[in-house]
C-alpha positions as CSV (number, residue, x, y, z in Angstrom):
1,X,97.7,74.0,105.4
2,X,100.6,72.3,103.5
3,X,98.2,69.7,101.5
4,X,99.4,71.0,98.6
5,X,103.1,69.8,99.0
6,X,101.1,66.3,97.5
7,X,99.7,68.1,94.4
8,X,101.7,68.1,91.2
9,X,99.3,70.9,90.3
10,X,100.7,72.8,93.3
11,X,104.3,71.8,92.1
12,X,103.3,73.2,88.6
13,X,101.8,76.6,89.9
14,X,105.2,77.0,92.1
15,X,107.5,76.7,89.3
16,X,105.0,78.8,86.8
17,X,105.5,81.6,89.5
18,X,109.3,81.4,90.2
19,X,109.9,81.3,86.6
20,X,107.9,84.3,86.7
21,X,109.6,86.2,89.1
22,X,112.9,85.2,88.0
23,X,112.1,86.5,84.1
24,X,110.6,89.8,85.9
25,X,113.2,90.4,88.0
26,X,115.6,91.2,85.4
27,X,114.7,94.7,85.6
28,X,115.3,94.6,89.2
29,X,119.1,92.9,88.8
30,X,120.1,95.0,86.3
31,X,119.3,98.0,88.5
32,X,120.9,96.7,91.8
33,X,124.2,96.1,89.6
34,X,124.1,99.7,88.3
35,X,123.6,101.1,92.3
36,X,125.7,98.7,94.2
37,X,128.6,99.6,91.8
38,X,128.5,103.2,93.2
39,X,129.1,101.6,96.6
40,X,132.9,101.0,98.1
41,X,134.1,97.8,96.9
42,X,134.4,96.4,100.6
43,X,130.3,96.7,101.0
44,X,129.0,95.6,97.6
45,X,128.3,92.4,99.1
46,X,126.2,93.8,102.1
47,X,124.7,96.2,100.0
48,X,123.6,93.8,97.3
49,X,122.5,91.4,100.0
50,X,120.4,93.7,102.1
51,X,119.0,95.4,98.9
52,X,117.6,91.8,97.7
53,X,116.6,91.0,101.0
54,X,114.5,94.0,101.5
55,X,113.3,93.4,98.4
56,X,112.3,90.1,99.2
57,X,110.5,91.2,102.3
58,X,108.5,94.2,100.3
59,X,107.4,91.5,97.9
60,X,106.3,89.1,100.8
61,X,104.6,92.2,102.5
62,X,102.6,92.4,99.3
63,X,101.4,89.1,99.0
64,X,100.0,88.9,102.4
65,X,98.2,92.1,101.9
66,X,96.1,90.3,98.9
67,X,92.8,92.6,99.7
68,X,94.7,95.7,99.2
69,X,96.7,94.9,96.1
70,X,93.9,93.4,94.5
71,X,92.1,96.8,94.9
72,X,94.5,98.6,93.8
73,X,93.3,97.8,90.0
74,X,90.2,99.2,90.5
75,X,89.5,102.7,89.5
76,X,90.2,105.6,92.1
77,X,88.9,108.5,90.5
78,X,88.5,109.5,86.5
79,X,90.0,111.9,84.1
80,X,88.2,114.0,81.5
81,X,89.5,114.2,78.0
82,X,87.0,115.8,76.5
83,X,85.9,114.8,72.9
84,X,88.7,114.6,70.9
85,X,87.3,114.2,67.7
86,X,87.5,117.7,66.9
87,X,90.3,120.3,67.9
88,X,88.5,122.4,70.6
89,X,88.4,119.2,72.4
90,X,91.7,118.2,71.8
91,X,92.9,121.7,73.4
92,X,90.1,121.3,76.2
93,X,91.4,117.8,77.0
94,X,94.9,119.5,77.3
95,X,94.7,122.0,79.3
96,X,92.0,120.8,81.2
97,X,91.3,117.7,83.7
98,X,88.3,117.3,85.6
99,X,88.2,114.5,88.6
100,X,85.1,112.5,89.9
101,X,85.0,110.4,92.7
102,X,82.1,107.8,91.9
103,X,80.8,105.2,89.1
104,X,81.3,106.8,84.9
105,X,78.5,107.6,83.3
106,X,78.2,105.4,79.8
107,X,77.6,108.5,77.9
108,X,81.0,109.3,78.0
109,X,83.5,108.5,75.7
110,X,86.8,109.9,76.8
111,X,86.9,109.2,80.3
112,X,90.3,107.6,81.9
113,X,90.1,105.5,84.7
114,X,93.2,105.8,87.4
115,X,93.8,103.0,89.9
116,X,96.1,102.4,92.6
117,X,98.5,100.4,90.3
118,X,98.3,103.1,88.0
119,X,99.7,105.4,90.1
120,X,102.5,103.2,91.8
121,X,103.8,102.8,87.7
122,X,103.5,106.3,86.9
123,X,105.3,107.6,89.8
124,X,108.0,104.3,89.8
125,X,108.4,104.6,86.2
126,X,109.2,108.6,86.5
127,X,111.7,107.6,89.4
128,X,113.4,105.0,87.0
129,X,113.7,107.5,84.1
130,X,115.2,110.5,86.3
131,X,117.5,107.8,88.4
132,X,119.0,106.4,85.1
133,X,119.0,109.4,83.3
134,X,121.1,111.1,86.4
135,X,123.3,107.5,86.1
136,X,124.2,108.0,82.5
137,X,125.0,111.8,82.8
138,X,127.4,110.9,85.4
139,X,128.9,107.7,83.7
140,X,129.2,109.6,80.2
141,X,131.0,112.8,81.9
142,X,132.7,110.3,84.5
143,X,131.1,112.9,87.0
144,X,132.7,112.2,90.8
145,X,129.8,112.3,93.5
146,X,128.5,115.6,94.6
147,X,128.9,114.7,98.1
148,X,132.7,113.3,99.3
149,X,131.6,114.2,103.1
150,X,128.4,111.7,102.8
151,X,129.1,109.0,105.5
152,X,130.0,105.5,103.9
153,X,126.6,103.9,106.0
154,X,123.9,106.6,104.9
155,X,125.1,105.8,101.5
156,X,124.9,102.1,102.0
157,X,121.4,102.6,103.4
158,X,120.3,104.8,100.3
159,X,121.1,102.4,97.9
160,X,119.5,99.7,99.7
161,X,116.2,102.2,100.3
162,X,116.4,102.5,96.2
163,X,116.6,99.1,95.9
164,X,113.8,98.2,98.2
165,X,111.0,100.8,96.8
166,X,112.0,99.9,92.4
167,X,111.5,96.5,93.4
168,X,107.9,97.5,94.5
169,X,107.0,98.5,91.2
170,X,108.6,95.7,88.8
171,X,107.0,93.2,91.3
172,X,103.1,94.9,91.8
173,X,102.3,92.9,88.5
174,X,103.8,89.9,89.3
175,X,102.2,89.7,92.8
176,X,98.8,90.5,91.7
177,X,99.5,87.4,88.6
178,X,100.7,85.5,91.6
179,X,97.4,85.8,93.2
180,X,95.4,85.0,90.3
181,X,97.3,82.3,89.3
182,X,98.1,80.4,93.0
183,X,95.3,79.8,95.7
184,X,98.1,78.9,98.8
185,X,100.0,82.0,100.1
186,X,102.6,79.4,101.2
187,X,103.5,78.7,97.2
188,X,103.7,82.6,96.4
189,X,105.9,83.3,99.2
190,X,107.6,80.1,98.4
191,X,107.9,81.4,94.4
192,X,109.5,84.9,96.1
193,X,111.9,83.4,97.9
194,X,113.5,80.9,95.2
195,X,113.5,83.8,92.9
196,X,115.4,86.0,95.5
197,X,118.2,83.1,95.6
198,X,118.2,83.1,92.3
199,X,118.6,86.7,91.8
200,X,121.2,86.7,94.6
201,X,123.3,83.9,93.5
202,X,122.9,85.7,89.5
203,X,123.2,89.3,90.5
204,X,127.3,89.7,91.6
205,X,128.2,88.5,88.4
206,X,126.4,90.4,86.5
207,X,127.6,93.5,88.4
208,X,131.1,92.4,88.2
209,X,130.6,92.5,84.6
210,X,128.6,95.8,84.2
211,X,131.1,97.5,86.5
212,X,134.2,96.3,83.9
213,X,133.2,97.5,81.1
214,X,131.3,101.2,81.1
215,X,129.9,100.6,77.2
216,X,127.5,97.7,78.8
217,X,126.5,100.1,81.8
218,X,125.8,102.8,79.6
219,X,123.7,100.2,77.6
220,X,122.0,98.9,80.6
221,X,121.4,102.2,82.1
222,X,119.4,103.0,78.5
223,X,117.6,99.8,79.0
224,X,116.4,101.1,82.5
225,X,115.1,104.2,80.9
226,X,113.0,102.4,78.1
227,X,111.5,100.0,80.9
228,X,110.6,103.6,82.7
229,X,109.0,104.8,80.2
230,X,107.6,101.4,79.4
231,X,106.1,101.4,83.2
232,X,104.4,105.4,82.6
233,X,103.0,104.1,79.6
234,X,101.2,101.2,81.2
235,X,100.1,103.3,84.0
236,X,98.2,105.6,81.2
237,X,96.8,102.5,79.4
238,X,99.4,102.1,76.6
239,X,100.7,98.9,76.5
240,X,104.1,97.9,74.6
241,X,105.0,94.1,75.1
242,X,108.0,94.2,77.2
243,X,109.5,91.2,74.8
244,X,110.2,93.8,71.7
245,X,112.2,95.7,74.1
246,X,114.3,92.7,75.9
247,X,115.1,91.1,72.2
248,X,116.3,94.8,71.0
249,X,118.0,95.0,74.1
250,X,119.5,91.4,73.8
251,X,120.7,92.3,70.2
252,X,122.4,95.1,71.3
253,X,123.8,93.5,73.7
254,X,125.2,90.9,71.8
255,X,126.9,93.3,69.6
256,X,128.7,94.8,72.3
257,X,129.9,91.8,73.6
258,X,131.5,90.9,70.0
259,X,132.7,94.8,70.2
260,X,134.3,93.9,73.0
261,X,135.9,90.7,71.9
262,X,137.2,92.0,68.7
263,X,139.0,94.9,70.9
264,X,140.4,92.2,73.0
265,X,141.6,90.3,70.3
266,X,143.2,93.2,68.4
267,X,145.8,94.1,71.5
């Protein structure tokens, strides 16, 4: 069971995956810094803890349930565009989607094929966009909570229920790589866990630092929103390389980092 601890192959493999989880799960800090700063100050800590460790959990839950996520990229039913080489098709493809349960016949052409992984994006990508969308409303009107009588545990709870179910969708890839890539379940739960103590150790300053200064939340929250829509479009068959968006993001953080130097430096 643990033969592979003597294979530098094995060794490989495990740090191939951490690294993997640990580039992947920026997303995931990024978002656990903008919902833990909503939190008292007193239970940032817990909630930041709890939130990584369910997430940890989920993603272990997930890699011992290999048969299931593996079929989750095959199709479970199809949609009809129609032909849309000519404009009555267009508008018939619009307005109109016809589902089949069952294998697609090669003499259509503009068939789409939905899987389970399609559907966990779609849906997690639309609950990304609508969550940081709410976020920066509130942040740009400095908008109060709704709610003052909510107790201080459901709230704690909440935000560790958000955490838990976003980090579902920025890990399905990863876990399904992770099972093409490794052959031992003891090195992908292995490559979860290092990444979790990474994130954990990684994630309070970065929090800290989003929380001081409301310019880089805003800019994160915007980041959140393009990796939404980034997720629905992947769920639909579009794919846009993830890197464009994390050097644009990079760059523009940069330049609000010397923004915020240059203010410092002019007091």
């Amino acid at each position: 069971m643990l033969e592979w601890i003597t294979s530098p192959d094995a060794w490989l493999v495990l740090i191939t995956l951490s690294a993997l989880e640990i580039i992947l799960g920026i997303d995931n800090i990024i978002f656990l810094a903008i919902l833990v700063s909503k939190l008292p100050v007193h239970l940032r800590d817990k909630g930041r803890i709890l939130g990584l460790l369910f997430a940890m959990l989920t993603r272990i839950l997930l890699l011992f349930s290999l048969f299931w996520v593996m079929k989750l990229t095959k199709p479970l039913f199809s949609i009809y565009f129609g032909d849309l080489t000519n404009l009555n098709g267009a508008l018939f493809s619009f307005f109109y989607f016809a589902f089949f349960i069952g294998p697609i016949s090669e003499s259509t052409h503009f068939w789409g094929e939905i899987s389970g992984r399609d559907l966990v994006l779609f849906f997690g990508g639309l609950f990304l966009i609508i969550k940081s969308i709410k976020e920066l409303k509130e942040s740009i009107l400095h908008k109060e909570e709704e709610n003052l009588n909510i107790k201080i545990s459901s709230k704690l709870w909440v935000v560790v229920a958000e955490i838990a179910i976003i980090d579902i969708v920025f890990s399905l890839d990863s876990v399904i790589t992770a099972v093409g890539i490794a052959q031992n379940i003891e090195i992908m739960v292995l490559a979860v866990i290092l990444a979790v103590l990474v994130m954990l150790f990684a994630s309070k300053p970065i929090a800290i630092f989003v929380d001081r200064y409301p310019s880089i939340k805003i800019l994160a929250l915007a980041f959140l929103v393009l990796i939404g829509v980034v997720l629905v479009c992947e769920s639909i068959d579009l794919h846009i390389d993830k890197a464009y968006i994390y050097v644009a993001m990079f760059f523009a953080l940069s330049v609000q980092i010397l923004n915020i130097m240059a203010q410092k430096n002019a007091k």
